[in-house]
C-alpha atoms as a printed R data frame, in Angstrom:
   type eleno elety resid chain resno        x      y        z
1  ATOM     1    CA   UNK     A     1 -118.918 31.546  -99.909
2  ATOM     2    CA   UNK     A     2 -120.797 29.681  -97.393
3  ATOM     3    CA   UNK     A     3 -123.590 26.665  -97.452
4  ATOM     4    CA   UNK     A     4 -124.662 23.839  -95.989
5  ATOM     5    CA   UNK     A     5 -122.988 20.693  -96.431
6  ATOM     6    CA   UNK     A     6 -124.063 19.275  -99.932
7  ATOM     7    CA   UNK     A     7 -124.969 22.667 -101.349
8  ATOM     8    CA   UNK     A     8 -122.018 22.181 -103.686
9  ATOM     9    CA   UNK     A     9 -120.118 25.170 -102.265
10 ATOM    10    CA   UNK     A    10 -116.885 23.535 -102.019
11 ATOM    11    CA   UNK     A    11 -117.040 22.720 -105.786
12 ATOM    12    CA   UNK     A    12 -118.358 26.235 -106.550
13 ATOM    13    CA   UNK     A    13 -114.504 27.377 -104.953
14 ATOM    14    CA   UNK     A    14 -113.226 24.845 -107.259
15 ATOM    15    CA   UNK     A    15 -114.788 26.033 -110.479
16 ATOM    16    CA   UNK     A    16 -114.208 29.305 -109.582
17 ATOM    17    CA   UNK     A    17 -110.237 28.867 -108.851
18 ATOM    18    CA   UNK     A    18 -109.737 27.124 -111.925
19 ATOM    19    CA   UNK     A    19 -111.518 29.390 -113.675
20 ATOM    20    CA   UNK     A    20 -109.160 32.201 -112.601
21 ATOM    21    CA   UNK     A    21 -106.191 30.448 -113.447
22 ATOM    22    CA   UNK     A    22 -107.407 29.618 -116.948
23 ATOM    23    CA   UNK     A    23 -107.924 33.620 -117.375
24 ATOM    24    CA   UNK     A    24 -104.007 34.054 -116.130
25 ATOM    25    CA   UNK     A    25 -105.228 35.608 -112.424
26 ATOM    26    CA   UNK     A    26 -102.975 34.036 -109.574
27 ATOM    27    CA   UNK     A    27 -105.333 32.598 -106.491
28 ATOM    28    CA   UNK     A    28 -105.690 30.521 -103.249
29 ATOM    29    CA   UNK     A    29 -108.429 28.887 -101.709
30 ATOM    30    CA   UNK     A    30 -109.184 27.281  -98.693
31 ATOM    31    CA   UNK     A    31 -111.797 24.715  -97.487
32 ATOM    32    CA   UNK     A    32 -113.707 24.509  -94.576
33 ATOM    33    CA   UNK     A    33 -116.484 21.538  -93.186
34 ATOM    34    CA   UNK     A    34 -118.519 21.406  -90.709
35 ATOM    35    CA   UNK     A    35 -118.444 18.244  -88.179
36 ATOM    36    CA   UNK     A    36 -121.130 16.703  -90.377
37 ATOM    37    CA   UNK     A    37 -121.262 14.884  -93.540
38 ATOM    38    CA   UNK     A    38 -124.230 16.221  -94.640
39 ATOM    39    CA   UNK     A    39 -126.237 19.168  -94.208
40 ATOM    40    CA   UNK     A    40 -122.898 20.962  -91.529
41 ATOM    41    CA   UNK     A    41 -121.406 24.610  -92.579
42 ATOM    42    CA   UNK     A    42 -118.836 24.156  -95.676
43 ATOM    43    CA   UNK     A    43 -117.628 27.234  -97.019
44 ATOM    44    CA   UNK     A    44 -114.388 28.310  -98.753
45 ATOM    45    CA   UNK     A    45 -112.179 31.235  -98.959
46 ATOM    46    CA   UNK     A    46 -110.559 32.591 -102.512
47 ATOM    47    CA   UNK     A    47 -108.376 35.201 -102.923
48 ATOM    48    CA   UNK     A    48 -108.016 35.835 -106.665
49 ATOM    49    CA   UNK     A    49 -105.080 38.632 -107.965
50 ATOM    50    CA   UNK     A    50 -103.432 39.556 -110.986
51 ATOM    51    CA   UNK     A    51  -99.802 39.620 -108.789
52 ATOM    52    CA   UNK     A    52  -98.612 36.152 -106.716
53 ATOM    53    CA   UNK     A    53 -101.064 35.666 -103.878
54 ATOM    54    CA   UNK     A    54  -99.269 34.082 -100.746
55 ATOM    55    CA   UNK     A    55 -102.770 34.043  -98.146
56 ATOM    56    CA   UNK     A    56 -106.297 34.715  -98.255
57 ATOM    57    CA   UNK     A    57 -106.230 36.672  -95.366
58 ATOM    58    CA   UNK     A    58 -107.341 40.659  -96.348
59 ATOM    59    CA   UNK     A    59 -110.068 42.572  -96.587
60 ATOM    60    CA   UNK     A    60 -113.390 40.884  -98.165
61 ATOM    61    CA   UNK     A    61 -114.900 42.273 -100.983
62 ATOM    62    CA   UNK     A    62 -117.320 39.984 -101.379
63 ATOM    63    CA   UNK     A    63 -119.649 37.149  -99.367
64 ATOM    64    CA   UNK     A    64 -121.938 34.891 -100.581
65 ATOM    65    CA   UNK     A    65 -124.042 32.690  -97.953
66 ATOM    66    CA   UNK     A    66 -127.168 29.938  -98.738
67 ATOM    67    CA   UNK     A    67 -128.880 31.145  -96.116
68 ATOM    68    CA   UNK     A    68 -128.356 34.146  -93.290
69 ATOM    69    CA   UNK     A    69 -127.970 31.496  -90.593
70 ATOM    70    CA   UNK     A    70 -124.785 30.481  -92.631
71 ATOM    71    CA   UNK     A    71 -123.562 33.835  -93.131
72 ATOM    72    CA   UNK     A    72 -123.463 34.475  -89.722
73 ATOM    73    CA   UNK     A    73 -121.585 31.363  -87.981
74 ATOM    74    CA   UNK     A    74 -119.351 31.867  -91.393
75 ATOM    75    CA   UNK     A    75 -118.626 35.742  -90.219
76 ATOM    76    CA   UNK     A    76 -118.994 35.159  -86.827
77 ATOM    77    CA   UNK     A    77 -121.017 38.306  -85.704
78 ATOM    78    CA   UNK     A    78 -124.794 38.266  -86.502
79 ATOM    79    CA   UNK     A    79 -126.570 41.547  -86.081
80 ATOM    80    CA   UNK     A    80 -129.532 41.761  -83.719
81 ATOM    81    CA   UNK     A    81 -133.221 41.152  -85.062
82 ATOM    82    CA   UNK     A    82 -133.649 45.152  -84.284
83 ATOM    83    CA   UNK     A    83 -130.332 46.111  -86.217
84 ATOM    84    CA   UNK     A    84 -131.720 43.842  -89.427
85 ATOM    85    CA   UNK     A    85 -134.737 45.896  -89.773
């Protein structure tokens, strides 16, 4: 899931980690900010299984971005205007 900075992203990967564990699902996450305080990419990674999870790396079944600007520096590949229509 990516947002801007202040979105509440970051405690959206929070809620949703703990709310794994409290179901008995093993996860990770990991943060990541942008250089600025406010209003910068944030977005965080979370691997949720029912079996130990040792890295969020894998295959993504899901993303979640605030805005398609976000999505893109978070996946870092945008498709052209032409491919988008």
């Amino acid at each position: 899931m990516a947002g801007a900075g202040g979105d509440g992203v970051i405690s959206a990967g929070e809620s949703l980690i703990n709310a794994a564990a409290l179901t008995g699902y093993h996860a990770i996450l990991t943060k990541s900010f942008g250089p600025q305080i406010r209003g910068g990419e944030s977005s965080f990674r979370l691997r949720v299984a029912a079996k130990e999870v040792f890295a969020v790396s894998g295959t993504l079944d899901v993303a979640i971005a605030s805005t398609g600007t976000i999505f893109c520096v978070s996946a870092r590949s945008c498709p052209s205007a032409s491919a988008r229509r």
